[in-house]
C-alpha positions in Angstrom: 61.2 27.3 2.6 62.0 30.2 5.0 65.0 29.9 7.1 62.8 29.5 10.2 60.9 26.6 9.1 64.5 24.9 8.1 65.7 25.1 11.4 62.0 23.6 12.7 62.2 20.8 10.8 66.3 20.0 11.3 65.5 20.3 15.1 62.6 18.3 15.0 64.4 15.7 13.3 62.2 16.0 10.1 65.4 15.8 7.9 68.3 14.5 10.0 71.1 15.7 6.9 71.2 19.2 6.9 73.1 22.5 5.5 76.5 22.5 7.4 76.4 25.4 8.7 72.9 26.1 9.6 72.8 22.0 11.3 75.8 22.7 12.9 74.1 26.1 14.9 71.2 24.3 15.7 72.8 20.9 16.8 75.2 22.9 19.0 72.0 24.6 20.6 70.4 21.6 21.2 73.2 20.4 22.8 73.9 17.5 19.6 76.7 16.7 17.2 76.1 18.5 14.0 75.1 15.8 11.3 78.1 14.3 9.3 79.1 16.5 6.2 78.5 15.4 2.9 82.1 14.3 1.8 82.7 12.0 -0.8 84.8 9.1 -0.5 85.5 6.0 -3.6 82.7 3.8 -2.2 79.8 6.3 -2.1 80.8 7.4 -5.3 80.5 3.8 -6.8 77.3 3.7 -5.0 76.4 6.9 -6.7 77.4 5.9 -9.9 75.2 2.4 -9.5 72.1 4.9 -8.8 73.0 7.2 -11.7 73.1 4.2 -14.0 69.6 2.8 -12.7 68.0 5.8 -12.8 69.4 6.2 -16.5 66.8 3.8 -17.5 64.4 6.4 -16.8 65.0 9.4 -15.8 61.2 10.7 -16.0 60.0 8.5 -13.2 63.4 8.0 -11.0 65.1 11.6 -10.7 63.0 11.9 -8.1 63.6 9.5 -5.8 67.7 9.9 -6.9 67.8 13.5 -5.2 68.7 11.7 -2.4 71.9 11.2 -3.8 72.8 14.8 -3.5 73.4 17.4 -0.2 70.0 18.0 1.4 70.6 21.7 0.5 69.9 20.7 -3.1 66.7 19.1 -1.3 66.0 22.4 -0.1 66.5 24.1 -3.4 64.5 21.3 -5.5 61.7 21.7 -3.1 61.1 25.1 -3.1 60.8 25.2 -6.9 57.5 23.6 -6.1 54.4 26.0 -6.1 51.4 24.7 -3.5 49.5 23.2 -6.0 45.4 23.0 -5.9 43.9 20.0 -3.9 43.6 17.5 -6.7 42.1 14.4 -8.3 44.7 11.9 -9.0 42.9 8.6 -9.3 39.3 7.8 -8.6 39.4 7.1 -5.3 43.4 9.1 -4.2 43.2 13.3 -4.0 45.9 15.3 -2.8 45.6 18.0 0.0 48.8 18.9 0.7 51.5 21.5 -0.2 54.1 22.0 -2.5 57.1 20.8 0.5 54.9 18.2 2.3 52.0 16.3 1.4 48.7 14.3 2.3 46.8 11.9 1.1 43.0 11.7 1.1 41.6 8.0 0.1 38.0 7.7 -0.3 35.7 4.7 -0.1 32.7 3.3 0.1 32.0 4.5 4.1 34.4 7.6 4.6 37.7 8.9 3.8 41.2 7.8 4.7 43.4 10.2 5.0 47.4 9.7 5.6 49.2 12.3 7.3 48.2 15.8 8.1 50.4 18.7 7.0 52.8 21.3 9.6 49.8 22.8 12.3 46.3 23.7 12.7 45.9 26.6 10.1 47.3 24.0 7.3 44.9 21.1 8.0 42.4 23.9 7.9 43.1 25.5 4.7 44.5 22.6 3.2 43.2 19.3 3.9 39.3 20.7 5.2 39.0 23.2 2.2 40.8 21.3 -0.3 38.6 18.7 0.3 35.3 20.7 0.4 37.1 22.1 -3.1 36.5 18.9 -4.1 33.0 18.1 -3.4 34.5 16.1 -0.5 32.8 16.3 3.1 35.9 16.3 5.6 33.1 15.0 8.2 33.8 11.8 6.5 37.3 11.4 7.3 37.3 7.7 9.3 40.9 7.2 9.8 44.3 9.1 9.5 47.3 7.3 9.0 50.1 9.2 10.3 53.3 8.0 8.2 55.6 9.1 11.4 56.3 11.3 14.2 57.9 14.4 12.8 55.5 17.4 13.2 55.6 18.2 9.2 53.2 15.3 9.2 51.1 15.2 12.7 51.0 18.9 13.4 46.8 19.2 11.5 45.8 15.8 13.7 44.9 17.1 16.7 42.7 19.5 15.0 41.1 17.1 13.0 40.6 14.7 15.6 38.9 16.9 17.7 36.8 18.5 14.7 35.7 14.8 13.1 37.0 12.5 15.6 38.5 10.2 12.9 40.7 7.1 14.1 44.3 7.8 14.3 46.5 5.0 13.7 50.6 6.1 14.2 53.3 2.9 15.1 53.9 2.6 19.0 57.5 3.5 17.8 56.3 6.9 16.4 53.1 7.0 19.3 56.5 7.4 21.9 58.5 9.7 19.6 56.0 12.0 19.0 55.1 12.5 22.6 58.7 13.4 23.5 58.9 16.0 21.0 59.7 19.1 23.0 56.7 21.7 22.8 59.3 24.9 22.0 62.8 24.0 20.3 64.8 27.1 19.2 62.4 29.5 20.0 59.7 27.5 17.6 56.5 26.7 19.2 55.7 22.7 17.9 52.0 21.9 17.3 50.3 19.2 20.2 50.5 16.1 19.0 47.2 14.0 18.8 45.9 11.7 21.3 47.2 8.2 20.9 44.6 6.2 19.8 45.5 3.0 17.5 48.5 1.2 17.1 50.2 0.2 13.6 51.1 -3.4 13.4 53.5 -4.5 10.6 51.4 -6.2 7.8 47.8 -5.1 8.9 44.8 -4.6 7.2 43.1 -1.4 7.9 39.5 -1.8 5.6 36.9 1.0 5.3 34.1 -0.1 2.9 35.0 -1.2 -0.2 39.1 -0.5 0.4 41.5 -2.3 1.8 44.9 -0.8 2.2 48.2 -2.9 3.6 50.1 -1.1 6.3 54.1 -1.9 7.3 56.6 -0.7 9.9 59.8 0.4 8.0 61.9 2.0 10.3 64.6 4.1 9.6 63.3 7.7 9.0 62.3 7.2 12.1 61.8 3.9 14.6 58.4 3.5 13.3 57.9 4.5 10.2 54.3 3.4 8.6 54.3 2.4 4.5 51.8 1.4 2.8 50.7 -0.5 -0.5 47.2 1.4 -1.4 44.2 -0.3 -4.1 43.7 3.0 -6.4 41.4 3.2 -9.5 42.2 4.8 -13.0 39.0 5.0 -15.0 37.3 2.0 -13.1 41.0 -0.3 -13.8 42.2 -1.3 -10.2 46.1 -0.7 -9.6 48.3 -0.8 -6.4 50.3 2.2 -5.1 53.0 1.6 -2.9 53.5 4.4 -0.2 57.4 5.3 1.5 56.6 6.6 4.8 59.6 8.9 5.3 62.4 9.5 2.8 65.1 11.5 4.3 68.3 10.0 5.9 69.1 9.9 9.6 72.9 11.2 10.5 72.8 8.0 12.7 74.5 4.8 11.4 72.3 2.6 13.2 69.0 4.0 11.9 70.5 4.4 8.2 71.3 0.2 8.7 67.2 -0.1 9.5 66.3 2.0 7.0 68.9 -0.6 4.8 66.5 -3.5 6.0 63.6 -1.6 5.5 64.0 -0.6 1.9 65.4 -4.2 0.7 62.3 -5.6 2.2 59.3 -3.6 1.1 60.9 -2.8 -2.6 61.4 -6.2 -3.4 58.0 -7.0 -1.5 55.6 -4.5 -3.3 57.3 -5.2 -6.4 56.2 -9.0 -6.2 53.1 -7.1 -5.2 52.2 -6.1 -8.8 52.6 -2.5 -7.5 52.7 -0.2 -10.4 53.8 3.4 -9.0 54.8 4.7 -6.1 53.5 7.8 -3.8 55.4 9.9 -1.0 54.7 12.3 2.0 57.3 15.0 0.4 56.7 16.0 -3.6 60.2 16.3 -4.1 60.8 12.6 -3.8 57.5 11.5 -6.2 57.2 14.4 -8.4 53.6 14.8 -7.5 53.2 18.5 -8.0 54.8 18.0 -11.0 52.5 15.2 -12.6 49.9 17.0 -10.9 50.6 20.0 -13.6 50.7 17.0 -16.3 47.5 15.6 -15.5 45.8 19.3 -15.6 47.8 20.2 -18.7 46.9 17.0 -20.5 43.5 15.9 -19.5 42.6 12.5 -20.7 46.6 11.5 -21.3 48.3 8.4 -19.3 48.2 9.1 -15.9 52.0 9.8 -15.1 51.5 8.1 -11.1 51.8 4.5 -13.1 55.4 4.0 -13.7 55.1 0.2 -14.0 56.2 -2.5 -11.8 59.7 -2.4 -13.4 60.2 1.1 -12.1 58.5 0.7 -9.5 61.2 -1.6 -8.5 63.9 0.5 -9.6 62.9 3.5 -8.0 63.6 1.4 -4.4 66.6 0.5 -5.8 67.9 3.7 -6.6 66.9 4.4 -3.2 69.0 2.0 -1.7 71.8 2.6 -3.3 71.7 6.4 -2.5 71.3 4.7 0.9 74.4 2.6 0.6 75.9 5.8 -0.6 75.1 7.7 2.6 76.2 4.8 5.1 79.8 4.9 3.0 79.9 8.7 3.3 79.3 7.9 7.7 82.2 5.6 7.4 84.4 7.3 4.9 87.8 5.3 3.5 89.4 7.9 1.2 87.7 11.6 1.7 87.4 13.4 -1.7 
């Protein structure tokens, strides 16, 4: 990730922790205090420790998710280890299209494609979503809906394009439909890709159904006001399963967004647990591993497919998430620096 595209995404608040100095520049152009440095103190240390020891059960399928334990630099660093993989089969009916930073989803049915979230701009969606789905013998014509996880441009920038082009619904929380259109067109310099037009509102607990597919939508703010997760029916050789889906990962360097995104997370964890959900997908590789067990799944053809963790895991991997939460919120209100 080029230094550029860093300083896009901190200013478009895409990741609200940043490196120190480079947040610090760009929050001081902006006219904004620079995000809180990452010092330790004794209770986000514990609260460290309590993730470390959860994700101890199994490393495999919770390092992921426990990088946001650490500095978002080693975000950064993690990430770009992470090669833009070929747009890829991962259940029967779930294909990825995105990139090796940021990703989207393509889920088909019965009568068309849903699709959630659509890469950085124009050229992506293009390359990315339309040719990795003609790749795959898919016809991007059939894309119905787009589910637009929130409104940072990392994961609205293609939908313009691909309404116009297919004129697919586009479903984004009002919460998101209002931050999105105040996103300034030109921040530091960086021209931001037009946002969509609005078209259908999220409501927490819907039911969005296309054909034979039926996918649960909730608000989980935090990332951002309005958020959008989802729980998602997949199939693995015929055998339904449920996927939960984290609409946006990174933490705000506002205390009273990072105590939503508390609420948020010790609802829907719990929740999609009780579910029966039995892995977990994400908008950023970094924080499911998908590249990775992408490679696994092309290395090992016919082998367990590594996206179904289990329901205890599944359950874990929100709690490690909380607790690297928790971890964050003692860092914003720090007792004993360290």
């Amino acid at each position: 990730m080029n230094t550029s595209r860093i300083a896009a995404i901190l200013l478009s608040g895409a990741a609200l922790l940043a490196i120190p100095a480079l947040a610090q520049t760009a929050g001081q152009a902006n006219g904004r205090p620079p995000p809180a440095p990452f010092v330790q103190n004794e209770e986000s240390l514990a609260d460290t420790a309590r993730a470390d020891a959860l994700m101890a059960k199994d490393h495999k399928d919770l390092d992921d998710i426990g990088m946001l334990c650490k500095p978002l630099s080693d975000i950064f660093v993690k990430g770009d280890t992470y090669e833009i993989p070929p747009a890829s089969k991962v259940f029967d009916n779930l294909y990825y299209v995105g990139l090796g930073k940021v990703g989207a989803w393509a889920i088909t049915t019965s009568e068309g494609i849903i699709l959630i979230d659509t890469l950085d701009n124009t050229d992506e969606a293009k390359q990315y979503i339309v040719g990795g789905l003609q790749s795959l013998g898919l016809d991007p014509a059939q894309i119905k809906y787009i589910i637009v996880s929130h409104g940072h441009f990392d994961h609205f920038g293609g939908a313009k394009y691909l309404q116009d082009t297919y004129h697919p619904h586009i479903l984004m929380s009002p919460a998101d439909w209002d931050l999105m259109a105040k996103t300034p067109k030109v921040r530091n310099g960086l021209q931001m890709p037009d946002g969509p037009a609005h078209d259908m509102d999220v409501v927490d607990g819907q039911k969005l159904t296309l054909g034979d597919t039926t996918l649960t939508l909730y608000i989980t703010p935090g990332h951002t006001p309005g958020t959008v997760s989802a729980v998602i029916p997949v199939k693995d050789h015929g055998k339904t399963y449920l996927m939960s889906f984290w609409g946006g990962t990174a933490f705000s360097s506002n205390l009273d967004m990072l105590k939503k995104y508390q609420a948020s997370v010790e609802r829907f964890g719990p929740m999609v647990k009780g579910q029966g959900v039995q892995g977990v997908i994400s908008n950023h590789p970094v924080f499911d591993y998908s590249v990775k067990k992408i490679g696994e799944m092309k290395a090992h053809p016919g082998g367990k497919n590594p996206f179904i963790i289990g329901g205890t895991n599944v359950g874990l991997y929100y709690e490690v998430l909380d607790n690297c939460l928790k971890a964050q919120i003692a860092r914003m209100t720090p007792t004993s620096g360290m």
